[in-house]
BATI-634757 format. One line per 5 residues: number of its first residue (from 0); their letters; for each residue y, z negated, x negated of C-alpha. Coordinates in steps of 0.5 Angstrom, whole numbers, plus 500, padded with zeros to 3 digits. Each point is the difference from the previous one (the first is absolute). Example, Ala and Ser with C-alpha at 12.3 -4.5 7.8 and 13.67 -1.06 7.14 Angstrom:
0) AS) 491/484/475; 507/502/498 $
//
This chain:
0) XXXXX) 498/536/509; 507/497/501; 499/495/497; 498/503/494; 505/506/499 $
5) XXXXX) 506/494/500; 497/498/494; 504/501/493; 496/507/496; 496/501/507 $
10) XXXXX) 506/506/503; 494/504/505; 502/506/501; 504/502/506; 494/505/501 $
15) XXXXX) 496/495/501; 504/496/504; 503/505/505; 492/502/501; 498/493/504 $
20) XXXXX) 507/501/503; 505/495/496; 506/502/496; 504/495/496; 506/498/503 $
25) XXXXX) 505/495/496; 498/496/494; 502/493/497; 500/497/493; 502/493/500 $
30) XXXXX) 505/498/495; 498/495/497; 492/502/498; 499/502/493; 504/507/498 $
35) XXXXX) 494/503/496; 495/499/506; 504/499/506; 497/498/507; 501/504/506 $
40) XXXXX) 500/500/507; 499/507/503; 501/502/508; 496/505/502; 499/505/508 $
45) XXXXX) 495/503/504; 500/504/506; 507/501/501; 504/504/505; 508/501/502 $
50) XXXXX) 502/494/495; 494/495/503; 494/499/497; 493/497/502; 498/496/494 $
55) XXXXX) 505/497/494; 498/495/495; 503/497/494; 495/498/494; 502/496/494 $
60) XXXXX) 497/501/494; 495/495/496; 499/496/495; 501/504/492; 504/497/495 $
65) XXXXX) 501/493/497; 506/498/505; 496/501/505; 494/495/498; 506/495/499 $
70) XXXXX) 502/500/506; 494/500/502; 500/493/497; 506/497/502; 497/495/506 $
75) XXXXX) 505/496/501; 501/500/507; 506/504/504; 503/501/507; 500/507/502 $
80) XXXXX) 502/503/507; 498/493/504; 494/498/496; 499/494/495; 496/500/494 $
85) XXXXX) 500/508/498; 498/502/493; 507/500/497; 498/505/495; 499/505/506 $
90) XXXXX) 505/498/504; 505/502/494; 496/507/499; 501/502/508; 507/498/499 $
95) XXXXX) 501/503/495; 499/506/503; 506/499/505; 505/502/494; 498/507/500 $
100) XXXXX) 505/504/504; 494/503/502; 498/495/505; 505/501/506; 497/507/500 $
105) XXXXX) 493/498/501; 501/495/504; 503/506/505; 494/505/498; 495/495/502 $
110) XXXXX) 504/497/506; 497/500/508; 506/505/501; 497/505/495; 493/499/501 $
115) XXXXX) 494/499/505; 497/495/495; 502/497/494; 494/497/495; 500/496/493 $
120) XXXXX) 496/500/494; 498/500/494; 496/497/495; 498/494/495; 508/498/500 $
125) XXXXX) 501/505/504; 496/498/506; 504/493/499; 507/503/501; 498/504/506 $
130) XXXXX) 497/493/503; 507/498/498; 504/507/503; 496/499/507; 500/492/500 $
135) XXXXX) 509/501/501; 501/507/503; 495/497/506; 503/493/498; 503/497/506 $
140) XXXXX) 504/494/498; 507/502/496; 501/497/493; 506/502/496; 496/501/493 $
145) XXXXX) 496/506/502; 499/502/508; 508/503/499; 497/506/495; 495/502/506 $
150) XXXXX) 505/501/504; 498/507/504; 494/500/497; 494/501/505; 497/492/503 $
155) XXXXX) 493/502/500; 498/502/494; 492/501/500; 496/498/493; 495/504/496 $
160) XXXXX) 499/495/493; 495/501/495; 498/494/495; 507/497/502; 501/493/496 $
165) XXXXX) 501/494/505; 508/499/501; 500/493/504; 498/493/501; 501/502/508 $
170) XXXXX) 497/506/502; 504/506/501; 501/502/508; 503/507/504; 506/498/503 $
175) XXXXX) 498/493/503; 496/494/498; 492/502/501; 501/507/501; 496/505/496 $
180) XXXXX) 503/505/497; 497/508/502; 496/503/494; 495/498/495; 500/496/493 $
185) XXXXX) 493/503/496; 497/497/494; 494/500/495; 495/495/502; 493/497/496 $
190) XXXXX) 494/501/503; 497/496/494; 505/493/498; 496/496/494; 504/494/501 $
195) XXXXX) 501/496/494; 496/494/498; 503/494/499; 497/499/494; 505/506/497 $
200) XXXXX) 505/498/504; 501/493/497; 499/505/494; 507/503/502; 503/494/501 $
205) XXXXX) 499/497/494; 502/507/496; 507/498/504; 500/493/497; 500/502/494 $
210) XXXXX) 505/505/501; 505/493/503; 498/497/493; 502/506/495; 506/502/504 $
215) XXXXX) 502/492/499; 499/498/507; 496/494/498; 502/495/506; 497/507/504 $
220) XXXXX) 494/501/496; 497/493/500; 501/499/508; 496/508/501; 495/497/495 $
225) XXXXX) 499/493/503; 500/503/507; 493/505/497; 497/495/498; 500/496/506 $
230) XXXXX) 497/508/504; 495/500/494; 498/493/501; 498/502/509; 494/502/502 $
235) XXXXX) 500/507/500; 500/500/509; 506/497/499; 504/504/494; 503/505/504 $
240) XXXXX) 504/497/504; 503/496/495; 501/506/497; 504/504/504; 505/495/502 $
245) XXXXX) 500/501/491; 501/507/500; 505/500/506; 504/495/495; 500/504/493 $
250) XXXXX) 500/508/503; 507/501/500; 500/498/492; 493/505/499; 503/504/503 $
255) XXXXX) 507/500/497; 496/501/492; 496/505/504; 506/504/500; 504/498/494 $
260) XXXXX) 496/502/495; 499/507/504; 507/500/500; 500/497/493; 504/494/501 $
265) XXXXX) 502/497/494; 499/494/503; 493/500/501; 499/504/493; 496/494/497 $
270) XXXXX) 494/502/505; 500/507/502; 494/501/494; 495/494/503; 502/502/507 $
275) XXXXX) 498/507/500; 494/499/496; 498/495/505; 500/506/506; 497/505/496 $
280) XXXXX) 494/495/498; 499/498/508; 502/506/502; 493/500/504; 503/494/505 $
285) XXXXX) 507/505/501; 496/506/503; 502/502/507; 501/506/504; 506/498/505 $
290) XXXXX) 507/501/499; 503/493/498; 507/501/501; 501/500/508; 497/492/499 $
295) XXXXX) 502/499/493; 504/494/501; 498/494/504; 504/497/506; 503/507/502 $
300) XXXXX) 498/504/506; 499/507/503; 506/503/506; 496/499/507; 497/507/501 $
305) XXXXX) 494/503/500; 495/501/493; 495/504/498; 495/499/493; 499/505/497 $
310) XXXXX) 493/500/495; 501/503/493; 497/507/499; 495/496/494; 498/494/502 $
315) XXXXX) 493/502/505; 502/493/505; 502/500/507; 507/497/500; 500/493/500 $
320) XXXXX) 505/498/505; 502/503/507; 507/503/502; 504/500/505; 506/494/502 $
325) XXXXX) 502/497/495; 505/495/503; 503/499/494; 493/498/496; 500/499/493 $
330) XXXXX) 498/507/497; 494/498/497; 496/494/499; 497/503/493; 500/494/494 $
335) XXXXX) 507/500/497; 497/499/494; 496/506/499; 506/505/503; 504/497/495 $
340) XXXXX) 497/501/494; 497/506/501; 506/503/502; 501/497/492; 494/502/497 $
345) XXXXX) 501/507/502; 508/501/499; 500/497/493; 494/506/499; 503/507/496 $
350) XXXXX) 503/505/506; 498/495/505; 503/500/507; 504/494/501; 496/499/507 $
355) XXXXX) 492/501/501; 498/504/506; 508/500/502; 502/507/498; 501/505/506 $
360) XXXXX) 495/504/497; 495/495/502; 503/500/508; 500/507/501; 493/501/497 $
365) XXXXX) 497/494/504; 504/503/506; 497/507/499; 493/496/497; 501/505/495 $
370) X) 499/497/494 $
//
């Protein structure tokens, strides 16, 4: 519920609150979000007494507008608070957050002075940022960029995330490497997974060949398309390991068309029409009841802590995978092609959410199994 009421629009009504022991406590909106959609991250309290409080948590909102999905984007690696190879795009929404004169304030409501125990969540973008909070407050190794805002705060965070996207090359650990952290990371999982056939996938690459040439990389066109034609010519046995080492080749340039044309990139104007059409004549092949975001991009991982699938409140199939310890594990091992052009297919359609099977509706049904 905290991780919804944080959301932009959302604003619960303390009756609702109050009635399963939580007030609001300080909020926070980072500055440099968007003006007319802001991003918050909202500290809440229950069970307190004489200045003291049993259970505090801070919930940062999630993703709901275009700068988010922008960030989302921005791959290129970062340093954040003693870890390497961090999504730079996230890395800048959580420091933006340092420059609300709010944030002092939080980190004194939510400390270990104040609080008997002190928990992050979140949704979605959400869900990462507080991947993030925990991953410093708890972090033991002082840097200069980031460690120094959390100052005061408590240094055990515990973590309660739904659909967080993977942040990181290296997993996330609480404090120290190898330790996980207290909490749960939920996501809606398949029982049911089609996967794609070779033949469509060889489809897909060729679709992007065409792209290379019609946005005049020719040099690129012909070595994606000489490189299908050798898979083509392979017995069918051997075709899909070929066809992975492909796919690892040119998934950052689909995907990158993926969303410039939903974000109407001008420079991807010359395909949007071909490819839309594309996804909306295969739309068979990109069905799927799983929420793709958590394994979205390829060669990130999971935060160590424990893990638990959730199935869709539609789909008649037993969870496909098992929980517990991820360890760091990447978040799924769905076809990347298939999340990423159903998440196209339904986001180009009218008043389509962006994300298939990511809205918190769908978790707090799946949780409750009232659907």
């Amino acid at each position: 519920m905290l991780a919804g009421d944080v959301y932009a629009g959302v604003d619960l009504k303390d009756s609702v609150l109050n009635g399963i022991g939580w007030s609001r406590a300080t909020l926070a909106i980072d500055p440099t979000g968007a003006a007319d959609q802001p991003d918050f991250m909202q500290a809440y309290r229950k069970g307190c007494k004489g200045g003291r409080c049993a259970i505090c948590t801070v919930s940062f909102s999630g993703t709901d507008d275009a700068k988010d999905v922008e960030q989302a984007m921005d791959l290129n690696p970062a340093s954040f608070c003693g870890y390497e190879k961090v999504r730079n795009g996230y890395v800048g929404e959580m420091r933006g957050f340092y420059g609300s004169p709010q944030w002092k304030k939080i980190m004194v409501e939510t400390s270990g002075e104040n609080c008997c125990r002190t928990d992050a969540a979140g949704h979605s973008l959400g869900g990462s940022l507080a991947n993030m909070f925990a991953a410093c407050a708890n972090q033991k190794v002082h840097d200069e960029a980031d460690k120094p805002h959390f100052e005061g705060s408590s240094n055990d965070v515990n973590l309660v995330t739904f659909a967080p996207a993977a942040l990181s090359v290296a997993p996330f650990y609480n404090g120290e490497p190898n330790k996980a952290f207290k909490g749960m990371r939920y996501s809606i999982s398949d029982g049911d997974i089609k996967p794609l056939p070779n033949s469509f996938k060889l489809k897909i690459q060729s679709l992007y060949a065409q792209t290379l040439d019609t946005l005049g990389k020719k040099n690129e066109a012909e070595t994606l398309e000489k490189a299908i034609r050798k898979i083509e010519e392979q017995p069918g046995y051997r075709q899909g390991a070929a066809l992975a080492g492909l796919e690892q080749q040119t998934a950052e340039g689909i995907t990158q068309v993926l969303f410039g044309v939903l974000m109407k990139s001008p420079a991807v104007a010359q395909v949007a029409q071909t490819w839309a059409g594309f996804a909306m004549a295969n739309k068979q092949y990109f069905q799927y009841a799983y929420d793709a975001v958590p394994g979205l991009f390829p060669g990130l991982v999971d935060p160590q802590m424990e893990y638990t699938p959730l199935r869709h409140v539609k789909s008649q199939q037993p969870i496909a995978e098992d929980g517990g310890m991820t360890s760091g594990a990447p978040a799924n091992s769905y076809d990347y092609m298939q999340t990423s052009w159903g998440l196209f297919g339904n986001s180009i359609q009218p008043q389509a959410l962006w994300f298939p099977n990511h809205g918190l509706c769908c978790y707090i049904q799946a949780l409750s199994s009232d659907p």
